[in-house]
C-alpha positions as CSV (number, residue, x, y, z in Angstrom):
1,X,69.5,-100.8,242.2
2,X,70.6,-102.0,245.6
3,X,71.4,-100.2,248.8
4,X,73.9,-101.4,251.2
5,X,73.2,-101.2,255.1
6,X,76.0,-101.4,257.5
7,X,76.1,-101.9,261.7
8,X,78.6,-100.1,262.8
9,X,78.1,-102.1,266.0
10,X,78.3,-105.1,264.6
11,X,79.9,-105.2,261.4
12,X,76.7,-106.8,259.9
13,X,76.2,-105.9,256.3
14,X,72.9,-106.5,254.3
15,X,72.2,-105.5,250.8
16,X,68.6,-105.1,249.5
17,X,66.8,-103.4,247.2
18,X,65.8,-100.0,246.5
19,X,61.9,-98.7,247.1
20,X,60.3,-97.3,244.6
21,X,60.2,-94.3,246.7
22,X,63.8,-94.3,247.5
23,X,64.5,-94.4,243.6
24,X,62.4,-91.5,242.6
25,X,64.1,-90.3,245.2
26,X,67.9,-91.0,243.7
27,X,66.4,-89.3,240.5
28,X,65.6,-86.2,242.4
29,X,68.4,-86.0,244.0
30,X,70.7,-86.8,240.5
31,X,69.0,-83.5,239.0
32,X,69.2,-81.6,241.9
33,X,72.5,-81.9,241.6
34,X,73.2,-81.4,238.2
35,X,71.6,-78.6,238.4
36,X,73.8,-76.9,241.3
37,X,76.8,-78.2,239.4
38,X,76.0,-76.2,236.2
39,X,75.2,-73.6,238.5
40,X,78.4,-73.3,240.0
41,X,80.4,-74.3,236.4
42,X,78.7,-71.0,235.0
43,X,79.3,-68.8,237.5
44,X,82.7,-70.3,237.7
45,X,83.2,-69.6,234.2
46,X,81.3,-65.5,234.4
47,X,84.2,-65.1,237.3
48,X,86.8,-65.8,234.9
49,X,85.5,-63.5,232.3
50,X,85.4,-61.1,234.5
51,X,88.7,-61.7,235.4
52,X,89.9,-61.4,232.4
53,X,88.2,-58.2,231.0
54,X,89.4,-56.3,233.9
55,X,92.9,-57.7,233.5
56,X,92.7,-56.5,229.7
57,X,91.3,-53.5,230.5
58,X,94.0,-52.5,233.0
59,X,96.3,-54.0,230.4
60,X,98.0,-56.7,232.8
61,X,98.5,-60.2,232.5
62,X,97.4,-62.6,235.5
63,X,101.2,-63.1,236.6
64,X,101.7,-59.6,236.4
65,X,99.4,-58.5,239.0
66,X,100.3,-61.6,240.8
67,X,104.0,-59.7,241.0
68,X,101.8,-56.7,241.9
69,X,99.8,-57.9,245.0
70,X,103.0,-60.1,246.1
């Protein structure tokens, strides 16, 4: 894996490649993220449950209480 390194300045551009360090790093970073992203999808996804039980229980559809709140 290669990293690229710009000068703003300049314009120079060099391409090397990645430390070991800065790859265990990438890998961190990759899970980290996966995990906040699945995270977020399942509370996402409780939201819309939620959503949609209370809509049943009040016994409205979404664009009804759209029409509701204006």
């Amino acid at each position: 894996m290669t990293k690229l390194i710009v000068n703003v300045e300049t314009g120079e551009e060099n391409v090397r490649e990645l430390t070991k360090a800065e790859k265990d790093q990438e890998k961190i970073d990759a899970a980290n993220f996966k995990v906040k992203f699945e995270a977020e999808k399942a509370e996402a996804e409780a939201k819309a449950i939620a959503k949609a039980e209370l809509l049943n229980r009040l016994g409205l559809t979404a664009d009804e209480l759209q029409t509701i709140l204006g």
